[in-house]
N, C-alpha and C positions, 0 to 999 in steps of 0.2 A: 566557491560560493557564487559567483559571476553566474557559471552556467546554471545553477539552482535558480538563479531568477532571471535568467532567459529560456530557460526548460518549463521553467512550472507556468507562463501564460500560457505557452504554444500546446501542452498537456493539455492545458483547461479549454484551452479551443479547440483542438482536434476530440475531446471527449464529448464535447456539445454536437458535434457532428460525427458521431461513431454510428456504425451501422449498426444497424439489430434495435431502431427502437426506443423507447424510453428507457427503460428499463434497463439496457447496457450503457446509454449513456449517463444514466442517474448512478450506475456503478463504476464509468468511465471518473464522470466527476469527480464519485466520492476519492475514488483513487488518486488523482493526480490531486485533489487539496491535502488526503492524508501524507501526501512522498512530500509535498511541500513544508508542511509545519514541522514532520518527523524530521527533517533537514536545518529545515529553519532552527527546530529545538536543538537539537542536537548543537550545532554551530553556538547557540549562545550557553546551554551549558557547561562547554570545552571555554569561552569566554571567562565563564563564571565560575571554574575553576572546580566544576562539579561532574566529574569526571563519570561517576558512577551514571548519571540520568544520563549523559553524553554517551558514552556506551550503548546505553536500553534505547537510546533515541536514533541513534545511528544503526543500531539494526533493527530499528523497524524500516528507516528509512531503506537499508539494503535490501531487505523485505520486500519492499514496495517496487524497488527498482526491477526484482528478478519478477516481478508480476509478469514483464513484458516477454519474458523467456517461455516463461509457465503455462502465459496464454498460447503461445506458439504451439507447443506442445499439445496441450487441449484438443488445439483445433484440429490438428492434425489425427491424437486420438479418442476423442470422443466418438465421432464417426464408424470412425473404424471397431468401436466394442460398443454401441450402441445403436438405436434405431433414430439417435436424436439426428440429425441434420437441418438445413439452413437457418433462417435467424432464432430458431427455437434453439441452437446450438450454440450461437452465437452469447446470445444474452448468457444463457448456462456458462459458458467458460468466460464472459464477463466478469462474474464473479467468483465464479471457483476460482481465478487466476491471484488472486489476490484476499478475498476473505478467510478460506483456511490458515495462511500464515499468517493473517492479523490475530484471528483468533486461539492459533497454538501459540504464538508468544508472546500473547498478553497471558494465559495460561502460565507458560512456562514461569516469568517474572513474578509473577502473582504469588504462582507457587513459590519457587527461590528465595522470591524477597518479601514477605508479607506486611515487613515494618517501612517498606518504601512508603506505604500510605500515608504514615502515622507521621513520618521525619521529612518529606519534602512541604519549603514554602518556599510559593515564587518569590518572594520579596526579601 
């Protein structure tokens, strides 16, 4: 948890200064606050003894973390099977590195668990 909250400023600073733009950094952002809370959460539902949301929180969290693989990858082959290249490329796999796996597994969960909605209270 130490490196969770020594990682997640130096995230949030190097995302304010990410090349390619607004728009990679406004995706840069969103990224590095969503790995923080998805950690942060995770950590106090394992606290709170609520194992199941500790699970769904921690892999969004890993989720987030493999963004930085994903992006690598991207950049490497967007280029290569596309006409896209420099920061028009950049911003592109800004988010593709990290949005589609938010969005297939809040999907998946959604699906799996329909009654998470109805039976979690933070309190």
């Amino acid at each position: 948890l130490i490196i969770v909250f020594l990682a997640a400023p130096s995230g949030f600073i190097l995302a304010i200064h990410a090349n390619g733009g607004w728009a990679a950094k406004i995706s840069f952002t969103i990224l590095s606050l969503l790995w923080f809370l998805s950690t942060l959460a995770g950590w106090l539902f394992a606290i709170k003894k609520k194992y199941l949301f500790h699970q769904i929180a921690m892999k969004f969290s890993y989720a987030f973390t493999l963004s930085a693989i994903i992006l690598r990858l991207l950049v490497f082959l967007v280029p290569r099977f596309s006409n896209i290249h420099g920061p028009e490329m950049y911003v592109l796999v800004s988010w593709l590195s990290w949005l589609p796996s938010l969005v297939l597994l809040s999907l998946y969960y959604f699906l799996k668990y329909p009654q998470l909605k109805k039976t979690y209270h933070p309190h």
